[in-house]
mmCIF file of the N, C-alpha and C atoms, coordinates in Angstrom:
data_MODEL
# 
_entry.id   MODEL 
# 
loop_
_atom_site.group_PDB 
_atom_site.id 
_atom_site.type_symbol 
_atom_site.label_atom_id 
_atom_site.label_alt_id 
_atom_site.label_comp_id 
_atom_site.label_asym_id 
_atom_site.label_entity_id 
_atom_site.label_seq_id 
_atom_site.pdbx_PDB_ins_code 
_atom_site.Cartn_x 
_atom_site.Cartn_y 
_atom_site.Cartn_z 
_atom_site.occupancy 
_atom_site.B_iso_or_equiv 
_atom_site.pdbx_formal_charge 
_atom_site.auth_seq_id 
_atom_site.auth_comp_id 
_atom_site.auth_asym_id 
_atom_site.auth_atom_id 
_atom_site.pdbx_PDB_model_num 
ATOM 1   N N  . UNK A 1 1  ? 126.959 122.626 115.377 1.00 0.00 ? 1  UNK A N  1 
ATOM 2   C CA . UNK A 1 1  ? 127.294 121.476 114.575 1.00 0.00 ? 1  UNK A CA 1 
ATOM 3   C C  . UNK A 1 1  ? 126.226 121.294 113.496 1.00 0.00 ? 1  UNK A C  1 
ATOM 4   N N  . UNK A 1 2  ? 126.556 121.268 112.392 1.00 0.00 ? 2  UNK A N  1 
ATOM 5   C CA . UNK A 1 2  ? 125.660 120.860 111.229 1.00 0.00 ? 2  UNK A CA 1 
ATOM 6   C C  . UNK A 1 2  ? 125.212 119.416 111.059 1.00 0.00 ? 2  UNK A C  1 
ATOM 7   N N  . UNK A 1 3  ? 124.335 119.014 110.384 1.00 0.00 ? 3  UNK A N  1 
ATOM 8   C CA . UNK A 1 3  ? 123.986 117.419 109.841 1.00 0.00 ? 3  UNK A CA 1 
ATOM 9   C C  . UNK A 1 3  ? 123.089 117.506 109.080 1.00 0.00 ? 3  UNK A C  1 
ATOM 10  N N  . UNK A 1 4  ? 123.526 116.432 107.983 1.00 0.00 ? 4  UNK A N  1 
ATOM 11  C CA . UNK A 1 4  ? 122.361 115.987 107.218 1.00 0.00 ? 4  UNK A CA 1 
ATOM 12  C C  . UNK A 1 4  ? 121.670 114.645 107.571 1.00 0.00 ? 4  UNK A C  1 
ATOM 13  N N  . UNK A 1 5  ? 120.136 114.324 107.134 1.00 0.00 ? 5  UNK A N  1 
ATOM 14  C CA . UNK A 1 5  ? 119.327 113.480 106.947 1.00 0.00 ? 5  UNK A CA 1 
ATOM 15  C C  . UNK A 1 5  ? 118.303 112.707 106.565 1.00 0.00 ? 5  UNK A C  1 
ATOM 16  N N  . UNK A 1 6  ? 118.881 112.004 105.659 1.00 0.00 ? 6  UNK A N  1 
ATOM 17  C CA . UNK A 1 6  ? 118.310 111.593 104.625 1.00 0.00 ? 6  UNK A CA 1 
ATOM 18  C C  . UNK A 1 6  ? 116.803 110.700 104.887 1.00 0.00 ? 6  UNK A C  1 
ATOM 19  N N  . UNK A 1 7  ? 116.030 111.238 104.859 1.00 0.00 ? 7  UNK A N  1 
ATOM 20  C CA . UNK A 1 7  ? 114.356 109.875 105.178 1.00 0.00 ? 7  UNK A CA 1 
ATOM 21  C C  . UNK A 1 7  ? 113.939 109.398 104.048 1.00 0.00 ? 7  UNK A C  1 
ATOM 22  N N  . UNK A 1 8  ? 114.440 108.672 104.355 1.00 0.00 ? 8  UNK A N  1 
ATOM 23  C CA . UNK A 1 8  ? 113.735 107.287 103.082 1.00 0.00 ? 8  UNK A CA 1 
ATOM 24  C C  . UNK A 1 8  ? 112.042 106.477 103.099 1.00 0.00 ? 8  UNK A C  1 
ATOM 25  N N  . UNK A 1 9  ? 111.861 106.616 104.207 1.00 0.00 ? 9  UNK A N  1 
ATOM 26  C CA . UNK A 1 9  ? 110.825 105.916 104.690 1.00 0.00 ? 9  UNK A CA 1 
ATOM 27  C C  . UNK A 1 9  ? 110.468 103.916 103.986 1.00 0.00 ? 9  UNK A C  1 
ATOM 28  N N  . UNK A 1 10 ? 111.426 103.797 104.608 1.00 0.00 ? 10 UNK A N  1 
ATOM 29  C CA . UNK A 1 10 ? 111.761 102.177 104.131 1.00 0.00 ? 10 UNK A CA 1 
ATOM 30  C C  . UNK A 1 10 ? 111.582 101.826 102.489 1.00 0.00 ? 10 UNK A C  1 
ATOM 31  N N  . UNK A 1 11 ? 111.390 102.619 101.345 1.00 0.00 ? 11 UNK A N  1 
ATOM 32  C CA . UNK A 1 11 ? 111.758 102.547 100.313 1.00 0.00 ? 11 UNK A CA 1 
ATOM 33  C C  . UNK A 1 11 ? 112.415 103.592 99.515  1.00 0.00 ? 11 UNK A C  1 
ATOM 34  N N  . UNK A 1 12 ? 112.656 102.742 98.666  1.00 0.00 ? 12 UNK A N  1 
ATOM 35  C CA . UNK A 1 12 ? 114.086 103.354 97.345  1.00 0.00 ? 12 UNK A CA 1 
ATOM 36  C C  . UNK A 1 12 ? 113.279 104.453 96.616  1.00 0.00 ? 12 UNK A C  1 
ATOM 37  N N  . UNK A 1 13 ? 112.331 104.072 96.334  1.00 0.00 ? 13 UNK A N  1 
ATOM 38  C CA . UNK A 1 13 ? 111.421 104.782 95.327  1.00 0.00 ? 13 UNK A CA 1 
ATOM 39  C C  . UNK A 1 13 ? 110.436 105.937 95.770  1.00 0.00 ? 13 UNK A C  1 
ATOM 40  N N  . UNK A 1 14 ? 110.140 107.203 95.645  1.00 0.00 ? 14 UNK A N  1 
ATOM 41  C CA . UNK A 1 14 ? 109.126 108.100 95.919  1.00 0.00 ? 14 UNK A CA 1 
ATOM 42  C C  . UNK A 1 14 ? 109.557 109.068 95.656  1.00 0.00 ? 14 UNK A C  1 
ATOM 43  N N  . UNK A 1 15 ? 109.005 110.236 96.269  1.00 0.00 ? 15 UNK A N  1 
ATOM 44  C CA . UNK A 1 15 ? 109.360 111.801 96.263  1.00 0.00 ? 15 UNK A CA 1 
ATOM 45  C C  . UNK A 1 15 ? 108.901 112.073 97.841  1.00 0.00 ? 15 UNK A C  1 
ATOM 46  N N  . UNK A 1 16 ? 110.122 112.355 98.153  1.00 0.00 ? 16 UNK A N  1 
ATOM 47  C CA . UNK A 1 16 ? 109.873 113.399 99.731  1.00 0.00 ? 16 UNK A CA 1 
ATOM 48  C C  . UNK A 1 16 ? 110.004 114.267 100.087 1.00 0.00 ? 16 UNK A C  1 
ATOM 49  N N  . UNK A 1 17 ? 109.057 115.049 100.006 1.00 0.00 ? 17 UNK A N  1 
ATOM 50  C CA . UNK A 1 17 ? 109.528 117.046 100.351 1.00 0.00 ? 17 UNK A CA 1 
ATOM 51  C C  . UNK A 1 17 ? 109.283 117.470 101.575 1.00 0.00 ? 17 UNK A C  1 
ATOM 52  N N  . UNK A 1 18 ? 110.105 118.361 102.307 1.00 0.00 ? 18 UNK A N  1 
ATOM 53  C CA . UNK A 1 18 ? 110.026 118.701 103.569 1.00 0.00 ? 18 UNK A CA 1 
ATOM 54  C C  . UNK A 1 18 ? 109.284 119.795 103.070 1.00 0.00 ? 18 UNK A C  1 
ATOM 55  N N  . UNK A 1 19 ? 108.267 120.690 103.895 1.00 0.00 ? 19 UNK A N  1 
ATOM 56  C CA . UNK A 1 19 ? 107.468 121.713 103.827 1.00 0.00 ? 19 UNK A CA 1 
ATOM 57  C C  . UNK A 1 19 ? 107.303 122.788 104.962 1.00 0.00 ? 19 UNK A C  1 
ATOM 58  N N  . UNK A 1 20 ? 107.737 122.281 106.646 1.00 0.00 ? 20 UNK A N  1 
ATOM 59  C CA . UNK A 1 20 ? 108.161 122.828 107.448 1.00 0.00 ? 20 UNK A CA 1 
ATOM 60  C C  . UNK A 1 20 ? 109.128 121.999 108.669 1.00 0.00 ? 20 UNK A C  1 
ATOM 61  N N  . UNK A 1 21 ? 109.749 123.057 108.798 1.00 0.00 ? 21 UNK A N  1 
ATOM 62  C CA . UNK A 1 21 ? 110.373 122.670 109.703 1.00 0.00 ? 21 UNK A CA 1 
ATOM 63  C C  . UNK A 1 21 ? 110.419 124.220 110.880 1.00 0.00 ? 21 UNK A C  1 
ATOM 64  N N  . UNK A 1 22 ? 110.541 123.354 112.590 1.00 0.00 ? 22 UNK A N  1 
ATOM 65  C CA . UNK A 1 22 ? 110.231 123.520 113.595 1.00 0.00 ? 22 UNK A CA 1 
ATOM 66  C C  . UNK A 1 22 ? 111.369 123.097 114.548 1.00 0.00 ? 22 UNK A C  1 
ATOM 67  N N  . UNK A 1 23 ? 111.844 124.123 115.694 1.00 0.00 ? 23 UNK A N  1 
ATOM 68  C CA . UNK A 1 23 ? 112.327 123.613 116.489 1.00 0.00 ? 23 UNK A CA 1 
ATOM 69  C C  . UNK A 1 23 ? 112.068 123.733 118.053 1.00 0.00 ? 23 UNK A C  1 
ATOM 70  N N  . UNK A 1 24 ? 111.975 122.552 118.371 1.00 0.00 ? 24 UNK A N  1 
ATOM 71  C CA . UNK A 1 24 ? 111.205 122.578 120.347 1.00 0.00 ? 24 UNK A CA 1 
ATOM 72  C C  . UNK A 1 24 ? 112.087 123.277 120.938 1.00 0.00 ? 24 UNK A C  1 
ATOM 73  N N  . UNK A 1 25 ? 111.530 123.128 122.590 1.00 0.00 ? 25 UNK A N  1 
ATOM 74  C CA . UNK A 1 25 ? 112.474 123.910 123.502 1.00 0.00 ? 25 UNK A CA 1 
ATOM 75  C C  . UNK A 1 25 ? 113.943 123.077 123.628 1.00 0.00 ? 25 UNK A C  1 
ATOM 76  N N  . UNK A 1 26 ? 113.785 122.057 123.422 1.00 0.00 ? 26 UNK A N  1 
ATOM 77  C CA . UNK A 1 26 ? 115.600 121.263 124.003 1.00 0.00 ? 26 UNK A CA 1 
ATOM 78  C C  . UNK A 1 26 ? 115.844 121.618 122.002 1.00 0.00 ? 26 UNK A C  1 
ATOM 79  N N  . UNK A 1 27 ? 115.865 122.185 121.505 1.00 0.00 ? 27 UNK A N  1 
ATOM 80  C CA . UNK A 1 27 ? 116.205 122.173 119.834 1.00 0.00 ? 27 UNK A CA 1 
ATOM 81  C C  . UNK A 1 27 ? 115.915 121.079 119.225 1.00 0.00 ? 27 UNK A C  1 
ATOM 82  N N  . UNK A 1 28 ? 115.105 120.007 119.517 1.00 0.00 ? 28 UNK A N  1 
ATOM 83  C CA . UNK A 1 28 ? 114.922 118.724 118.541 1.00 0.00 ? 28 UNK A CA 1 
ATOM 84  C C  . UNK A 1 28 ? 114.218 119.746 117.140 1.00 0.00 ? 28 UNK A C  1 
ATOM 85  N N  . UNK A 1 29 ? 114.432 119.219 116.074 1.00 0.00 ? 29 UNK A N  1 
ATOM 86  C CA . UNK A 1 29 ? 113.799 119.496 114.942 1.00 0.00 ? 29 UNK A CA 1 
ATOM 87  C C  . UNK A 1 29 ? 112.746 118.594 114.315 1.00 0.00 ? 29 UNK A C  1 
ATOM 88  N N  . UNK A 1 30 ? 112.158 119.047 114.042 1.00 0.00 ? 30 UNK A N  1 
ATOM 89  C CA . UNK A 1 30 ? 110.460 118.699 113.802 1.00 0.00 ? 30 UNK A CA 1 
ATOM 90  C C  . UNK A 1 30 ? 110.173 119.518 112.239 1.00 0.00 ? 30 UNK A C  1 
ATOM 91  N N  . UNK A 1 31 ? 110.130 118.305 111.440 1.00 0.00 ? 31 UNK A N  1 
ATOM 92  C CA . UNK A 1 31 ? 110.411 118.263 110.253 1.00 0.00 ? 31 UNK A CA 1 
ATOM 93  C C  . UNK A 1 31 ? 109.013 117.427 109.216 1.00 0.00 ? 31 UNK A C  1 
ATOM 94  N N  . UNK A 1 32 ? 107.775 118.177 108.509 1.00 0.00 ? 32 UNK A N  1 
ATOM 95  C CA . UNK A 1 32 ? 106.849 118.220 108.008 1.00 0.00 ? 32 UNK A CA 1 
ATOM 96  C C  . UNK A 1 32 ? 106.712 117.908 106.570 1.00 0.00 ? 32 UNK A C  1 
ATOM 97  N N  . UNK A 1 33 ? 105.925 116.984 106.338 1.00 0.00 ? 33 UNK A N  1 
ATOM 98  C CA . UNK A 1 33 ? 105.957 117.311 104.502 1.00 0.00 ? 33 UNK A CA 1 
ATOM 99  C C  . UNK A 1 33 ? 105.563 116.298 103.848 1.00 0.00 ? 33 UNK A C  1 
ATOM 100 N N  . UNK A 1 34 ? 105.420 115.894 103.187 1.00 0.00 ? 34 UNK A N  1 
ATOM 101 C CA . UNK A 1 34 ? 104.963 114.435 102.154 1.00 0.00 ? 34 UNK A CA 1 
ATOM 102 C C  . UNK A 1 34 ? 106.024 113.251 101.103 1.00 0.00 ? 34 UNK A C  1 
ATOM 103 N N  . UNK A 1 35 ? 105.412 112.784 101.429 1.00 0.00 ? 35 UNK A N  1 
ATOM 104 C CA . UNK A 1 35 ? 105.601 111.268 100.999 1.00 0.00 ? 35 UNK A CA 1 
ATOM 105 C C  . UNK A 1 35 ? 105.620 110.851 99.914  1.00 0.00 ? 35 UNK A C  1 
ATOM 106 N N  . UNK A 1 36 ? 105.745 109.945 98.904  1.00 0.00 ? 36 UNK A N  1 
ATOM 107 C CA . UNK A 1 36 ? 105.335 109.277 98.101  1.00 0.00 ? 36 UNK A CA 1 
ATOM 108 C C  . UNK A 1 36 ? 105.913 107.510 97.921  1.00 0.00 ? 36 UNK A C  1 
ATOM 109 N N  . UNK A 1 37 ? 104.991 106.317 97.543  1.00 0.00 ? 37 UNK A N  1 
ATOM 110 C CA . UNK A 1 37 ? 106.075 105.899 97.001  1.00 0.00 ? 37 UNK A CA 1 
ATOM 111 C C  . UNK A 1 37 ? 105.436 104.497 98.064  1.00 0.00 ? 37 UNK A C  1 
ATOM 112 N N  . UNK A 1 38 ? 105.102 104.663 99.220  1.00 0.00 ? 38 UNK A N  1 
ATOM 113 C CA . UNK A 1 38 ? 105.397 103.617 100.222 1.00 0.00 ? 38 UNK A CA 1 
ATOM 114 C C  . UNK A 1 38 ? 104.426 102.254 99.846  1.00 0.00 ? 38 UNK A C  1 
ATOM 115 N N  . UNK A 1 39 ? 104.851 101.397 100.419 1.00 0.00 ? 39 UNK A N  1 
ATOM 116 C CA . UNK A 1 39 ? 103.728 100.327 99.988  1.00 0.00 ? 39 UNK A CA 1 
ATOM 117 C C  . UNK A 1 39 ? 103.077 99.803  98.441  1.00 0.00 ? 39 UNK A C  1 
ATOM 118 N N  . UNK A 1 40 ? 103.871 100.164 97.650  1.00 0.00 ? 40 UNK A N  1 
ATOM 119 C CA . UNK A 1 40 ? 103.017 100.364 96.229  1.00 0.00 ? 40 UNK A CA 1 
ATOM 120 C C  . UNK A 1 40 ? 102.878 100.879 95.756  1.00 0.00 ? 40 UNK A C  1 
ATOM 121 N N  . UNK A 1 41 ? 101.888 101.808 96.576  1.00 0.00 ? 41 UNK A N  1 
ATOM 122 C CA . UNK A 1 41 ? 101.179 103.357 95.744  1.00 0.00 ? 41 UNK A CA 1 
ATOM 123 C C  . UNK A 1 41 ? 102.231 104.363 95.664  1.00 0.00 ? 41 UNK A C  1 
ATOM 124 N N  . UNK A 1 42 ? 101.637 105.370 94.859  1.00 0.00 ? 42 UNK A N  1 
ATOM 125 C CA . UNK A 1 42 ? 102.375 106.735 94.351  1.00 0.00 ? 42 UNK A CA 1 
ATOM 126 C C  . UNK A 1 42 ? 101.829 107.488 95.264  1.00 0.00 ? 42 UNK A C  1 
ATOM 127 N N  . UNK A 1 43 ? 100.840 107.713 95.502  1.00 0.00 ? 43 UNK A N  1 
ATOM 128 C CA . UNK A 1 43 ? 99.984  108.612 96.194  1.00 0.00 ? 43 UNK A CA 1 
ATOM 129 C C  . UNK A 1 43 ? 100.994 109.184 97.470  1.00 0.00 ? 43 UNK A C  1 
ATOM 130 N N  . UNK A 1 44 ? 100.679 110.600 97.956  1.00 0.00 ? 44 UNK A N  1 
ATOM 131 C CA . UNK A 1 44 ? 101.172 111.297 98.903  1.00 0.00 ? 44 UNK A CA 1 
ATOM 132 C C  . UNK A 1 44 ? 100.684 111.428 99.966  1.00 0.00 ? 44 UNK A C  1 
ATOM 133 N N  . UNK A 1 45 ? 101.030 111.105 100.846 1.00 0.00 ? 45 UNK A N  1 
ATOM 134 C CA . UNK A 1 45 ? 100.840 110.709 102.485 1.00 0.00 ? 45 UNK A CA 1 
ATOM 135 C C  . UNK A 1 45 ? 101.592 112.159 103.403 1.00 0.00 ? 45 UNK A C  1 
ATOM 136 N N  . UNK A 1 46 ? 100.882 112.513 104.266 1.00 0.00 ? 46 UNK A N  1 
ATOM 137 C CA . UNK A 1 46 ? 101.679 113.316 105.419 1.00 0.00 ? 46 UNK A CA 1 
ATOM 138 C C  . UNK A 1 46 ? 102.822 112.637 106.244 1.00 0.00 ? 46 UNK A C  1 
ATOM 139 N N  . UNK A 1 47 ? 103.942 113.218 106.310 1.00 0.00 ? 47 UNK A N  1 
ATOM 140 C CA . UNK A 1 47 ? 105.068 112.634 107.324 1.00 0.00 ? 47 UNK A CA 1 
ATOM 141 C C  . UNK A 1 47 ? 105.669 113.602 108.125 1.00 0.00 ? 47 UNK A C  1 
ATOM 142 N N  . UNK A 1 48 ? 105.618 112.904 109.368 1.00 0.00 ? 48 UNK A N  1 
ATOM 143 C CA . UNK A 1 48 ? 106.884 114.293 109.999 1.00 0.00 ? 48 UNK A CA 1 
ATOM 144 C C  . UNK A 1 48 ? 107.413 113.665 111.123 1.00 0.00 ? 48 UNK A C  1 
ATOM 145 N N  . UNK A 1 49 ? 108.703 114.213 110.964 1.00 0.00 ? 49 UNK A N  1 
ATOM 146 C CA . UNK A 1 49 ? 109.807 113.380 111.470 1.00 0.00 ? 49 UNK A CA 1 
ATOM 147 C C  . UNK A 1 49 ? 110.548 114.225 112.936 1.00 0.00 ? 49 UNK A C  1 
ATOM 148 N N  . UNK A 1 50 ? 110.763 113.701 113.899 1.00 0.00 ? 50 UNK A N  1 
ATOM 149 C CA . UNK A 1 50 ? 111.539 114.381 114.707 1.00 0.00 ? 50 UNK A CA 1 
ATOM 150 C C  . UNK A 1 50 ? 113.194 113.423 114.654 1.00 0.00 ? 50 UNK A C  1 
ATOM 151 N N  . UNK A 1 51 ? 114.111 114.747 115.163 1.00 0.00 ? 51 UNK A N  1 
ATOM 152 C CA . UNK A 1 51 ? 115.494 114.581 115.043 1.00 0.00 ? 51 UNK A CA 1 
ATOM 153 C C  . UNK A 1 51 ? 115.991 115.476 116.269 1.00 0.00 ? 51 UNK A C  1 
ATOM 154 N N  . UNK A 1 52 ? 117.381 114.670 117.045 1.00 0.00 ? 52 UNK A N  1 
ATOM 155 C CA . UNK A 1 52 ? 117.857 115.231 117.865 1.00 0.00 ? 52 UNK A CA 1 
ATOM 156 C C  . UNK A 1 52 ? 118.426 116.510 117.300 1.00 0.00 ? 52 UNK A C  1 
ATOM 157 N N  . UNK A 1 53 ? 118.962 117.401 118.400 1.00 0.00 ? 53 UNK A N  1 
ATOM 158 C CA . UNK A 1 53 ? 120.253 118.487 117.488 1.00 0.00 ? 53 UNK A CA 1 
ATOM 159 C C  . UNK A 1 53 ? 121.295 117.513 117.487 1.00 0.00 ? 53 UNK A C  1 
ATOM 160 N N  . UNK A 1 54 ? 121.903 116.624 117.522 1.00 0.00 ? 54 UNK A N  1 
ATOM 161 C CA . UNK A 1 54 ? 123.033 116.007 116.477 1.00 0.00 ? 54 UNK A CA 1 
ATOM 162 C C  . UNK A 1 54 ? 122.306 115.532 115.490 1.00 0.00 ? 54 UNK A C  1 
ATOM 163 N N  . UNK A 1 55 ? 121.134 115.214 114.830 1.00 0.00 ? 55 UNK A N  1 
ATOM 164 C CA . UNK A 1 55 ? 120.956 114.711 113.987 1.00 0.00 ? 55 UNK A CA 1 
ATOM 165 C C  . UNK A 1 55 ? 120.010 112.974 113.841 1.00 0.00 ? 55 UNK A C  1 
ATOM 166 N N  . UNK A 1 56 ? 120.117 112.395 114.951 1.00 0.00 ? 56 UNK A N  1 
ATOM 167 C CA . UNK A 1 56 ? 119.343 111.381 115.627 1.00 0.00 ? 56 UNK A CA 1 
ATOM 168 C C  . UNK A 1 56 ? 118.127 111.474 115.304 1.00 0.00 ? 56 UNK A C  1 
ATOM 169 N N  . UNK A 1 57 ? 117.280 110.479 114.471 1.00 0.00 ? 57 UNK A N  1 
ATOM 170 C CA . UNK A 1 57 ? 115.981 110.426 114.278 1.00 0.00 ? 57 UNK A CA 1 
ATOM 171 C C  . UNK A 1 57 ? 115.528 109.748 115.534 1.00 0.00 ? 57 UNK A C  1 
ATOM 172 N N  . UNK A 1 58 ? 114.837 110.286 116.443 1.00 0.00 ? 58 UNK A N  1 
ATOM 173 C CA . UNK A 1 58 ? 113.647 110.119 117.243 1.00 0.00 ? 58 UNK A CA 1 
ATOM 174 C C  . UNK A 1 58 ? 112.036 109.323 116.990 1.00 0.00 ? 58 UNK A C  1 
ATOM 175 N N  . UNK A 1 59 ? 111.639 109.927 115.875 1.00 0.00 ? 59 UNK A N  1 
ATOM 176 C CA . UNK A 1 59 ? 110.400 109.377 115.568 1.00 0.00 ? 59 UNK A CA 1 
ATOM 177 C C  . UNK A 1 59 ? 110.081 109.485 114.304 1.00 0.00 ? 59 UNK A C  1 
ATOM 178 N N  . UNK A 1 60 ? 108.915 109.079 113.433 1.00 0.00 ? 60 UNK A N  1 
ATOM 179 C CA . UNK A 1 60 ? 108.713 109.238 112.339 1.00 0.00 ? 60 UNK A CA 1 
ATOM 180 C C  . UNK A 1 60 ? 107.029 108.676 112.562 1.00 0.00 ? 60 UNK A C  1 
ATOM 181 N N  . UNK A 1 61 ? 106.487 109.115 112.050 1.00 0.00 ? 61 UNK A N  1 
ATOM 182 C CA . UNK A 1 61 ? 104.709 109.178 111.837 1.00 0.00 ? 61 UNK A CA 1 
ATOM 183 C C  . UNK A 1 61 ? 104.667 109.476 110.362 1.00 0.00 ? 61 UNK A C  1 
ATOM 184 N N  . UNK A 1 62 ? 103.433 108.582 109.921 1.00 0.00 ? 62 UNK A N  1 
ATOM 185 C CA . UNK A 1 62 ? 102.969 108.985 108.716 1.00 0.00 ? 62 UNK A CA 1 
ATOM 186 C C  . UNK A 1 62 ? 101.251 108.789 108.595 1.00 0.00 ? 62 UNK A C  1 
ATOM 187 N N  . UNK A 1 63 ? 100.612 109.713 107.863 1.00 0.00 ? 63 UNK A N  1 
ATOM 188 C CA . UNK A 1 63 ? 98.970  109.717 107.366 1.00 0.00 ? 63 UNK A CA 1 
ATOM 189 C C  . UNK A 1 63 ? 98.722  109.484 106.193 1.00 0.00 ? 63 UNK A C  1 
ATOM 190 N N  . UNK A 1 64 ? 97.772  108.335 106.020 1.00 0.00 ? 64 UNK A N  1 
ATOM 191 C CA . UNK A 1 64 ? 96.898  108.731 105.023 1.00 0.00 ? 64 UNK A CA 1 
ATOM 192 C C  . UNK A 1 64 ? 95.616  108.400 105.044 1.00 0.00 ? 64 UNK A C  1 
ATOM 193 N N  . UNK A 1 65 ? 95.162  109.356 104.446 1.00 0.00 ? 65 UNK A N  1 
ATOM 194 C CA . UNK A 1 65 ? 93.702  109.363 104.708 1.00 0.00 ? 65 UNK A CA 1 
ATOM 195 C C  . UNK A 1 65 ? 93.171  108.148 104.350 1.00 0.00 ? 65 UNK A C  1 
ATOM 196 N N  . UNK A 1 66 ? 91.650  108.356 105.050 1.00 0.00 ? 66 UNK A N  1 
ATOM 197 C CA . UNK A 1 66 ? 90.860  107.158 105.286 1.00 0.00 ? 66 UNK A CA 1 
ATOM 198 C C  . UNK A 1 66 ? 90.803  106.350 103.438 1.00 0.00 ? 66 UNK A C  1 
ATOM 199 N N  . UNK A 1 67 ? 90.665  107.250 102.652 1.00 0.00 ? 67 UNK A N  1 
ATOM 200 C CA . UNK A 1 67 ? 90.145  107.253 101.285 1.00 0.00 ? 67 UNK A CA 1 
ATOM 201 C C  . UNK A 1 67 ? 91.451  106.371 100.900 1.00 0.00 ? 67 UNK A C  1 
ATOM 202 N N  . UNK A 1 68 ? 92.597  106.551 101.540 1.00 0.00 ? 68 UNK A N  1 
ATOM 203 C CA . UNK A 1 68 ? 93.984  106.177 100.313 1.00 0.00 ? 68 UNK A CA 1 
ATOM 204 C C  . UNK A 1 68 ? 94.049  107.181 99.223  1.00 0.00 ? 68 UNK A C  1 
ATOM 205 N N  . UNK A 1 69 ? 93.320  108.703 99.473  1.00 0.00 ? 69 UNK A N  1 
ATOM 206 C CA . UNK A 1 69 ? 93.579  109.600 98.401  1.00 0.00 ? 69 UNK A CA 1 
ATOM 207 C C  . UNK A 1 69 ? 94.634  110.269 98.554  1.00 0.00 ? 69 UNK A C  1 
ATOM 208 N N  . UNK A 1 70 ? 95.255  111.486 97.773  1.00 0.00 ? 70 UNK A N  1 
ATOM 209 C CA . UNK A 1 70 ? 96.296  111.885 98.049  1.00 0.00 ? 70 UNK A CA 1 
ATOM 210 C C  . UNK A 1 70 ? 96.616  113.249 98.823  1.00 0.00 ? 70 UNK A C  1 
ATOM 211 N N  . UNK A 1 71 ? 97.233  113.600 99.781  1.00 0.00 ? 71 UNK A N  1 
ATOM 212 C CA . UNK A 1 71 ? 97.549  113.899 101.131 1.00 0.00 ? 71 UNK A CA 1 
ATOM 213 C C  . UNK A 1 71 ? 98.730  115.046 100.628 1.00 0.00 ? 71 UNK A C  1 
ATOM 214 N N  . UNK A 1 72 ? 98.499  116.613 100.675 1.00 0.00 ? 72 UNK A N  1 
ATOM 215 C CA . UNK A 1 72 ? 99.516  116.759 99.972  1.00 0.00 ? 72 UNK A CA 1 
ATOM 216 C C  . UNK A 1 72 ? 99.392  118.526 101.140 1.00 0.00 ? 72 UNK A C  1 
ATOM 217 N N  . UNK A 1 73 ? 100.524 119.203 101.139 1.00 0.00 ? 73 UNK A N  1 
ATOM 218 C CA . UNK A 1 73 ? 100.589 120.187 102.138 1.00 0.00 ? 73 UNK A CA 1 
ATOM 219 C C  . UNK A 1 73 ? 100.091 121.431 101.395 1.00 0.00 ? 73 UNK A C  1 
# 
């Protein structure tokens, strides 16, 4: 079964590029890459997202460094 999914990370505005993607032993996908946009800033933050195999977001984590500098893969 195919799916798409779109991460927004609670705003309209940024740039989000996936950079890797990974899949565990039950197939969840584990999905890597940067940010932009959140809170204000432009600046690029680390994100990576897990998703069931239907497509189900599981989790979402994001970094940025101590500095608030920009975070890029």
């Amino acid at each position: 079964m195919a799916w798409v999914a779109r991460y927004d990370r609670l705003t309209s505005s940024g740039n989000h590029q996936a950079f890797f993607i990974a899949l565990d032993r039950w197939k969840n996908a584990v999905v890597a890459g940067n940010s932009s946009g959140f809170g204000g800033n432009s600046d690029s933050d680390y994100d990576v997202v897990k998703y069931t195999p239907n497509g189900t977001r599981v989790w979402a984590v994001r970094y940025a460094s101590p500095s608030n500098a920009v975070d890029t893969v």
